[in-house]
N, C-alpha and C positions, 0 to 999 in steps of 0.2 A: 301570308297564306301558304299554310304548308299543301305542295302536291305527292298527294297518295299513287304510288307507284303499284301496277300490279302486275304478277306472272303472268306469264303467257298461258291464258285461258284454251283447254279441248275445244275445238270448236268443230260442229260436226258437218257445216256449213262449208261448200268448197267453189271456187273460181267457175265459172261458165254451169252452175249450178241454177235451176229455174225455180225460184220462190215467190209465194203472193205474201204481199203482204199483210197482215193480219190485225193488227190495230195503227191507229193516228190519221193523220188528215189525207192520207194515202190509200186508205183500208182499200182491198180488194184488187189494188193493180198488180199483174203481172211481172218479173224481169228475170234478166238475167244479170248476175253478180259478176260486179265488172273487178271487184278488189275487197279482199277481207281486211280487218285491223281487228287482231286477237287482243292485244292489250287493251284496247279501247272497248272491245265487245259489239263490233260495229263491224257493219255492212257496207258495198257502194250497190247499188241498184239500178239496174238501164231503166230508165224511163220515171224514174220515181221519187219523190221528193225533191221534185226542180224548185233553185232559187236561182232570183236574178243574182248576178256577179256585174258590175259595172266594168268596161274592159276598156283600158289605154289602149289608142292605137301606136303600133311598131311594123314599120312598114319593112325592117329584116326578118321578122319573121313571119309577114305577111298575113300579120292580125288586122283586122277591120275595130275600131274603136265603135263604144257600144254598150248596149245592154245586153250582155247574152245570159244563156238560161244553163246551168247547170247543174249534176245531181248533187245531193247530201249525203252525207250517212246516216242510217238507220241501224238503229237497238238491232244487236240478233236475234233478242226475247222479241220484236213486233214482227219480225217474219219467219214464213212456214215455209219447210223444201217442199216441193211439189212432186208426188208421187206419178209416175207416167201410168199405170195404171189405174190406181183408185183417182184419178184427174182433182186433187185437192191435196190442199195441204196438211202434212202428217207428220208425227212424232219420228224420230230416229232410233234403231236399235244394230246392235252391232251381232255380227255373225263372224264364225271362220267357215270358207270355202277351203278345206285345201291348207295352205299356208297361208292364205290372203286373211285378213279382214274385213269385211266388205260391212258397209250403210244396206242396214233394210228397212223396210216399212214397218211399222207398226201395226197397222190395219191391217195387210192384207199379204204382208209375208215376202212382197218383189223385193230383189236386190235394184237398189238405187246407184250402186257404181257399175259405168260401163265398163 
């Protein structure tokens, strides 16, 4: 099985950034992005796409053995950034301020970087 290697994908999607999700068994939750993966095209999500992980207990580093629950990665195509004004999820477009760059909405024209 050959693995297909890809570039590091623009990704317009950034860290402590608020997106709903938009399709899969998830649809409609909330979070906030705890870690991107550009080559992979993937997301990590606070609260969203929990799976059980079976967990050995290690009593140095003071894990509890167990079922515990945590998140997955999610396609960056199934989630939307969340615009703080228009309160839903929207396309990104790119602007210069200045020398900056700055994410803005599509809709409705806010800059999305604070």
């Amino acid at each position: 099985m050959k693995t297909v290697e890809r570039a590091n994908q623009r990704v317009d999607i950034r860290r402590n950034d608020t997106v709903r999700v938009i399709t899969g068994r998830d649809k409609g939750k909330e979070g906030r992005v705890l870690r991107i993966f550009p080559n992979d095209a993937k997301v990590l999500v606070e609260h969203a796409m929990l799976v059980k992980k079976h967990v050995r207990p290690n009593p140095q580093r003071n894990v509890k053995g167990g079922i515990a629950e945590q998140e997955s990665r999610i396609a960056i195509s199934n989630v939307g950034l969340m615009c703080p004004s228009c309160k839903r999820p929207v396309r990104i477009g790119h602007e210069f301020q200045g020398e900056r760059k700055v994410r803005v909405c599509r809709k409705c024209g806010a800059t999305l970087d604070k």
